[in-house]
C-alpha positions in Angstrom: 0.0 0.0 0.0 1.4 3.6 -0.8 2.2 6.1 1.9 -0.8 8.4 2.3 0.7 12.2 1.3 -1.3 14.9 3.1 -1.6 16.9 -0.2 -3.0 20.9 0.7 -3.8 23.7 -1.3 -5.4 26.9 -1.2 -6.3 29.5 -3.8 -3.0 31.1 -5.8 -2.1 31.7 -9.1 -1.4 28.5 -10.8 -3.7 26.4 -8.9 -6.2 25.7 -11.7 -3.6 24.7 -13.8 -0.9 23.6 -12.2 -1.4 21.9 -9.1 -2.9 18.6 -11.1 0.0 18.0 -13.6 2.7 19.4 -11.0 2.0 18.4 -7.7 -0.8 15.7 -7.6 -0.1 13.3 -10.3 3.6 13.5 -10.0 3.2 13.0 -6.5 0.9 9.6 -7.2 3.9 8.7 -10.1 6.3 9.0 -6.9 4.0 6.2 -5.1 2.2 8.5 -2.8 -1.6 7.7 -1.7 -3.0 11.3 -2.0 -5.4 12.3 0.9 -6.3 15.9 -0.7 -7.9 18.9 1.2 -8.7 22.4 -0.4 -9.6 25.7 0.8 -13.0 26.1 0.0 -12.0 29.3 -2.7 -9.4 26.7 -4.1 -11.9 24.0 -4.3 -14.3 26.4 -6.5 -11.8 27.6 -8.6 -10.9 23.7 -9.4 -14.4 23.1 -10.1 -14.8 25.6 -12.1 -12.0 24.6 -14.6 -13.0 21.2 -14.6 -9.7 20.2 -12.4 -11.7 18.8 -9.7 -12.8 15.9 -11.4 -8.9 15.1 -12.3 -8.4 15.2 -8.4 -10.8 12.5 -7.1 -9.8 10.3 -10.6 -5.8 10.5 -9.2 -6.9 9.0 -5.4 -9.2 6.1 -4.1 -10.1 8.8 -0.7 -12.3 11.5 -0.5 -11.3 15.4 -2.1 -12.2 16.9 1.2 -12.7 21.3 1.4 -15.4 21.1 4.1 -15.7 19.6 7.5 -17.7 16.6 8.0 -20.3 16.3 10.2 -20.9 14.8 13.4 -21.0 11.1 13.5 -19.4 11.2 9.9 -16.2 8.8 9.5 -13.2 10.2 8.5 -12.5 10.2 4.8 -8.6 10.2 5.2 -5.9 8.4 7.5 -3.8 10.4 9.0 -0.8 11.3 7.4 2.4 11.5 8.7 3.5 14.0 5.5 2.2 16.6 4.0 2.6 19.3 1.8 0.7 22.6 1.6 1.0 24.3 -1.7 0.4 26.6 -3.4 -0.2 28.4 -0.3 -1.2 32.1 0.0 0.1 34.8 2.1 -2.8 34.7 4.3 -3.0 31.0 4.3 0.4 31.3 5.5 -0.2 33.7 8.1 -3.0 32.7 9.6 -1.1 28.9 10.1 1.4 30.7 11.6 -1.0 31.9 13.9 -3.1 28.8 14.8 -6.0 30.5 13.2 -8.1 27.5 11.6 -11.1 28.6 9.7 -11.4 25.9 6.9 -10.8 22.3 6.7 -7.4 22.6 5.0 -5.7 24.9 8.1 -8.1 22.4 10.5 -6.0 19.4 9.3 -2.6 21.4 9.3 -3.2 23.0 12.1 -3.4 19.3 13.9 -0.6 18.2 13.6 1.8 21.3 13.3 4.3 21.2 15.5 4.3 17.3 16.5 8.2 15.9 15.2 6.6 12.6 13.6 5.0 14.7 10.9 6.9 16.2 8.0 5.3 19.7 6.3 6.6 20.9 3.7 5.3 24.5 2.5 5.3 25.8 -0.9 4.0 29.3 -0.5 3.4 31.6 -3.7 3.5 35.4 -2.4 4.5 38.7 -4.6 7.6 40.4 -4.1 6.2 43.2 -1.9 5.2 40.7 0.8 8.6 39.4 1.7 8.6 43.7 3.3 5.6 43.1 5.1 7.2 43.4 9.0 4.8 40.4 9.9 6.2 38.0 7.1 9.5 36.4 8.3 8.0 36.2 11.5 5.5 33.7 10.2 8.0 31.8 8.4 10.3 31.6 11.4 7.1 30.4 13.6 6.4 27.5 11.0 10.0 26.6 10.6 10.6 27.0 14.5 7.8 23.8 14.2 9.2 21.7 12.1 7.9 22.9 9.2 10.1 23.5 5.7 9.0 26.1 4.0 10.0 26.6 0.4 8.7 29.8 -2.2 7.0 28.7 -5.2 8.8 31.1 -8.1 7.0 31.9 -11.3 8.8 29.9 -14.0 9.8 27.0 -12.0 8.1 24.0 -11.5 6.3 23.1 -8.6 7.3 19.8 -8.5 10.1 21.1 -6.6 8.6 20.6 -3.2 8.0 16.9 -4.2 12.1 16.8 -3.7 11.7 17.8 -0.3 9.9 15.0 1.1 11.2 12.4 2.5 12.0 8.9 0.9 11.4 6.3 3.1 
């Protein structure tokens, strides 16, 4: 059985057209199991473009952006890595700050911190936000918890933060 990835997204540029063919399906090429959880915006904007439909063909679980109800099973095992990306600024902040208001920061939020779990997150920001006084802060918080941040740049693939999980 493949080792379930924790795969995470939110709404950034890209996402509709990248996040199938360079995150998702080389991640299942790689032998992961994805257990896949969207930001409500993100979810719509892959609905939208017909992209969601891709998703839940690439994974035998659920395509989760809501919570589920009480008494509802859980349509994921828990995994032990994940990677957030494309992940927005105030995606990325508001992790930093234990602020949970969707499913995708609910899950993240779980388990950041704990040294079994590996997070890896690829965060997609302009220029000008790197100056925002708050921003380093955030990454430091998220790296000072185990978590390894890495910057999406436009023009290179984001496949890249496939290389940062681990192998075994």
């Amino acid at each position: 059985m493949a080792r379930v990835l924790g795969l995470v997204a939110g709404s950034c540029g890209g996402l509709d057209t990248r996040f199938v063919t360079e995150l998702a399906e080389p991640a299942v090429a790689l032998g992961w199991r994805p257990a896949i959880t969207l930001t409500p915006t993100a979810a719509r904007w892959l609905e939208s473009t017909g992209q969601l439909g891709k998703l839940r063909a690439l994974s035998d679980l659920a395509v989760r952006s809501e919570s589920r109800l009480p008494g509802e099973p859980r349509p994921h095992p828990d995994p032990d890595v994940f990677v957030f990306a494309p992940a927005s600024a105030n995606s990325v902040a508001k992790l930093a700050l234990g602020i949970a208001d969707n499913q995708a920061l609910t899950v993240l939020g779980d388990v950041l911190g704990d040294p079994r779990v590996t997070i890896v997150l690829g965060y997609q920001v302009q220029d000008s936000r790197l100056r925002h006084p708050a921003w380093q802060g955030h990454l430091d918080t998220l790296a000072s918890a185990g978590v390894q941040p890495h910057r999406l740049i436009y023009g290179r693939p984001w496949t890249e933060v496939l290389d940062l999980l681990p192998t075994s």
